[in-house]
Structures are given as C-alpha cells and as structure tokens.
N, C-alpha and C positions, 0 to 999 in steps of 0.2 A: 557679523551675524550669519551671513551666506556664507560663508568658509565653516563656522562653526556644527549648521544643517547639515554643509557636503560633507563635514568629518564623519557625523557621527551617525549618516546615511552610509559610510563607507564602513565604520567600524561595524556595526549591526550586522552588513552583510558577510564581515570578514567572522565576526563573532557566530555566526549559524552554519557560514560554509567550512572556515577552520582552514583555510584557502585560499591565498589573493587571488589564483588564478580563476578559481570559479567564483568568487566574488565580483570577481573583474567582471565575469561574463552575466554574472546576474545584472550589474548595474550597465554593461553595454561600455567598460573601458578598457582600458589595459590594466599588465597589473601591475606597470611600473606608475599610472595614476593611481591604484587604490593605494600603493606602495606611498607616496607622496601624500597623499590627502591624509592618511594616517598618521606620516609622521609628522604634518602641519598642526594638527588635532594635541598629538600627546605633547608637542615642543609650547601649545597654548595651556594645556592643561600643566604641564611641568611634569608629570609624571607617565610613565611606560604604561602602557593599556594592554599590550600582546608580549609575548615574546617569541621569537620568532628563530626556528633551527632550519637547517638548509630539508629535516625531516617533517617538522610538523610545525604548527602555529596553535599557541594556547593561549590566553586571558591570563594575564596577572593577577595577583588580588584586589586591585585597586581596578582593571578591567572586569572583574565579575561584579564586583559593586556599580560601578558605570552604566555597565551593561541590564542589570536588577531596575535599576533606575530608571533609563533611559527609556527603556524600549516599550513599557506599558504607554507611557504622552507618545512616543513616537506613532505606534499602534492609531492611537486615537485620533490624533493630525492626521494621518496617511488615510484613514475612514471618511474624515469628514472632509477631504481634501476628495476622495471618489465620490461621498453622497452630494457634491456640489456637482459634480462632472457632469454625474447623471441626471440630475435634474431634469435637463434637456435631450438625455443622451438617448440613442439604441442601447443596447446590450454589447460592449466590444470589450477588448482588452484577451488576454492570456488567463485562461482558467485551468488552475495546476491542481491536478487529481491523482492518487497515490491506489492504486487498486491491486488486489490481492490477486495471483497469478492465475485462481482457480475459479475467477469468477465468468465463468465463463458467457453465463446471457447478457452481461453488461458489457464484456472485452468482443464478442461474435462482433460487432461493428454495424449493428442494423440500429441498434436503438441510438449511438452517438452518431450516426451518420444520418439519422432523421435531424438531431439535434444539429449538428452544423449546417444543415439547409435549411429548418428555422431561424438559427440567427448564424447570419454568415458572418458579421461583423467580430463571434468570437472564435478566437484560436485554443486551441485542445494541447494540454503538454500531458502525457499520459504516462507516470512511472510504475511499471509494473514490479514489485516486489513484493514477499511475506515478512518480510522486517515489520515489529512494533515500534510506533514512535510517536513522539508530538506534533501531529502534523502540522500543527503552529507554527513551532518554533523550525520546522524544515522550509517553513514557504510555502505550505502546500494551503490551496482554498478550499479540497476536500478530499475524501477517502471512499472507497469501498471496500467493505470485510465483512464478516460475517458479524452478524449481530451480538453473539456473546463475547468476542470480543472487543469491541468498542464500550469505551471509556460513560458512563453515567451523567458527566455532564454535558456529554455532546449532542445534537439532535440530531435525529436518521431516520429516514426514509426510506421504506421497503424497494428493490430494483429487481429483486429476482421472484420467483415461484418457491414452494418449500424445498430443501436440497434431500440430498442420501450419500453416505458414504458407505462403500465396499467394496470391501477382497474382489481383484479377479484376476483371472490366469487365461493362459490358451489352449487353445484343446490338446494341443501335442504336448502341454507341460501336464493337465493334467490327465492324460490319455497314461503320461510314465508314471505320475506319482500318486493318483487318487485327488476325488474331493475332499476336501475336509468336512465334516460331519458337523464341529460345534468352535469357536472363534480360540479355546485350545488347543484345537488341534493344528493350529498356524504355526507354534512352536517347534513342528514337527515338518516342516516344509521350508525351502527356498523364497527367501522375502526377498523381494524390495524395496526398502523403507528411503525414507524423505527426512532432511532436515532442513531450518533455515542455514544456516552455517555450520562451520566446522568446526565450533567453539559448542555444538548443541547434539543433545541428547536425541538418536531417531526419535522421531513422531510416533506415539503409542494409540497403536488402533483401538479407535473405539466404537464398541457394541453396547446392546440391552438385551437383556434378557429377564421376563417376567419382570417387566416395567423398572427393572433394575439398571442402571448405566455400567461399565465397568469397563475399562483396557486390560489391551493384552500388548505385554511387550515381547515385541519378535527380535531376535537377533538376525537385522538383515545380512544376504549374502553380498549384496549394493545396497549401497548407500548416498542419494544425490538430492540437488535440491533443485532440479530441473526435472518436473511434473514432465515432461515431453522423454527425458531420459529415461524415465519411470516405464511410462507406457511402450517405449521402447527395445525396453529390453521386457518385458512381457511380455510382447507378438512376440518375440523371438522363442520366447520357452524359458525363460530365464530361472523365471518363477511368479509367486503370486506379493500381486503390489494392491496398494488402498489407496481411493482418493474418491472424487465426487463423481456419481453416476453420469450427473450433467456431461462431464468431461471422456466417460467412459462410451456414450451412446453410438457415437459414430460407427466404434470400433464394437460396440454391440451388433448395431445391425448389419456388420459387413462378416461376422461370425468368425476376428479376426480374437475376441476378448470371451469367455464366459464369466458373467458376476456370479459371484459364489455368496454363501451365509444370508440369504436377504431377509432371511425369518429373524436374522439379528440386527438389522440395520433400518429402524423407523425413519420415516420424515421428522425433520426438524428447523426451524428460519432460518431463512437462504441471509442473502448478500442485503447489506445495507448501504445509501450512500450516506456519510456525515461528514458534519460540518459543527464548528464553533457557534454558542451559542452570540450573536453581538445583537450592539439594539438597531444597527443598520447592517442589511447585509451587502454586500457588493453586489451590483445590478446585474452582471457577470453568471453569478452563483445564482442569483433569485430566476432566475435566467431558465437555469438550467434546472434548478429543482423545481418551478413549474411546467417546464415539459414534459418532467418524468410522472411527476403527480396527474397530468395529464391525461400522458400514455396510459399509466396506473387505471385511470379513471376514480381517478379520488378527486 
C-alpha cells in the first residue's frame, strides 16, 4: 500500500510537470527515484502510464485515464491530511502564487513583505508570468490578474486600486513625430506592442470612446513580451508603447514618459488575488487572504 501512495504521488507529479527532472525537484528527489518509483507503479499496474522520449514525457491513454481518476481522492487526502496539520498549527508551509507581470501594487513588495513579518513561519514562491492556465492543475495555491480575466468559478479578492491603461511616448519621440489626436491615429506612428509569446497575436489597444469599448490594432515596429523592454525602448524615442499607468508613473514623474489619449482611457478593476473554491482552505492561503482583507480594511 506505501509503494502504491509513493507511486502515484510520483506519477501526479510527473503528470503536471511533464518532467522527471522537475518532478523530482517538486517532491525533494532525484529523478533517477521518480524514474524508479514509476516504473515500480506501472510493473504493479501491468500497464505503461508515460511514455517517455529522450524529448518530452506524455501520458498514455490508459495514463490520462489513471490520472482523471486518481487525482480528484488524491486532492482530497492531501486536504484533509493539512486540515489535521493545522489544527494545532501557525500558518507555515510554501504558498505558490502565479501573478501577472503588470501587477504592480501587489509585486512593489511593501504589501508581501508586511505579509511575511506577520507570519514568518510561511515561505513565498512567486511566479511572475501573463500565461493563462489552471492554476490547479500547475500547483499553484493562488493567482493574481486582472479581474476579467479570471475564471467564474474561482473566488477573488480585490489587491489593487482601479487600474488605467495608455499610449505613451517621450518627448524627443514626440517632439519628431506629433501627438496623436484620436487612438486612430496610432496606426500612423512607431509602436511598441507586447505579446505573451511568439505563437500570439500583439496585444490590441484598447480605448472608449462615448462609453463605447473598441481596439486599435497597431502594427508594432517591436515587438516583446518583457513590459521593462517596452518601457525601454520608449525612453529611448523608439516610439509609443501601451500598458498600465500604474507601471508608467515613475517614469511620469521623472518627465522621462508623456501619457498620451487619456480622454480615451477610463478606470476600470484593477488586480485580483484568486484561489479555488474548497470546503477547507489551506491554513497557509487563509493566511494570507486575511491579511489582505485586512490591509483592504474589509
């Protein structure tokens, strides 16, 4: 029965990293043990669960069935196995958060760094990326993003003030080429647009006008997915890039950035943190979303 736990604690984790190696490093082994514990597992079952190229690691058919199966009881043990912990416990353990690169009042480090001197007992894993995904099934205990993106059945809690996005450029770029007058007239300028990856379409700016939403799609002259690149090459004169004032203010007040179009660019909800709805939440997580409700003064 303990070989058959350590198996299919091992496969779980091979099945979400896709990985031995970083399987390995989730469960704290090597990965010639997840490598072993594996195939102890499928030689009991009788049947292959992975298959495995010196390239990638996939699930069989009879491993995505396994894995369908398995992991919701696994879920639920692993719950009730922390709601006993804690009974008696502080607040400790690794709290894995997935937040969005432009969130900027939750990533500044004044509000988690209140947070890990209230309970020092937990530790912070903090992945910064704009990839969508389940943050379930990645391991993560919670998210920040913006509120229209997140998912209906998740819960989430307000972290930021209302946001603004817009156009801005530097005075030597627009000193050579003019302000633009109206969010068409960007079609007509040096962009520098943003994508998640290199498989995706730039990011289409978006404006209101007479309570109306609409994008404009620019053909950027760059194009990156590193917001710091962005604002980079627009001190330079490059041209005019878009993202969240938030992100822009520094370089506002130092009259390194002008924001441009702001009669086009209302408030709208900022940054959310979310989490899975469970009927116990990990004392960890409960943790940390009353600090902020706190802070909040909710």
């Amino acid at each position: 029965m303990a070989d058959d736990l350590e198996g299919i604690s091992v496969f779980l984790a091979v099945a979400e990293a896709r990985n031995f190696r970083l399987a390995g490093e989730r469960l704290g082994v090597t990965r010639s043990a997840v490598s072993q514990a594996l195939q102890r597992l499928e030689d009991r079952l009788g049947v292959a669960l992975v298959q495995r190229t010196t390239r990638s690691v996939n699930l069989t058919e009879a491993g995505e069935v396994f894995l369908d199966t398995v992991r919701p009881s696994v879920r639920q043990v692993r719950d009730a196995m922390q709601t006993v912990r804690e009974m008696q416990a502080r607040p400790s353990g690794l709290l894995r958060i997935t937040v969005s690169s432009i969130a900027e009042s939750f990533l500044s480090g004044t509000l988690l760094a209140g947070f890990i001197e209230a309970c020092p007992d937990i530790k912070l894993d903090i992945t910064i990326t704009d990839e969508e995904f389940d943050i379930v099934e990645a391991g993560f205990d919670a998210g920040v993003r913006l509120g229209e993106v997140i998912e209906q059945d998740m819960i989430a809690i307000s972290v930021s003030k209302p946001q603004r996005q817009c156009p801005v450029a530097s005075p030597a770029y627009l000193k050579r080429r003019g302000h633009p007058t109206h969010p068409r007239d960007l079609q007509n300028h040096a962009c520098i647009g943003w994508r998640p990856r290199p498989d995706t379409a730039p990011y289409r700016w978006e404006f209101t006008e007479n309570d109306r939403d609409f994008d404009v799609a620019v053909d950027p002259a760059v194009t990156t997915n590193d917001m710091g690149m962005m604002i980079r090459m627009a001190c330079a004169g490059a041209g005019i890039t878009f993202g969240m004032v938030e992100t822009f203010q520094p370089y506002f007040d130092r009259g390194d950035l002008v924001p441009l179009l702001e009669d086009f660019c209302p408030p709208f909800p900022g940054f959310y943190l979310y989490y899975p709805r469970r009927q116990r939440q990990p004392l960890k997580l409960r943790a940390l979303v009353d600090y902020l409700r706190k802070v909040e003064g909710r």
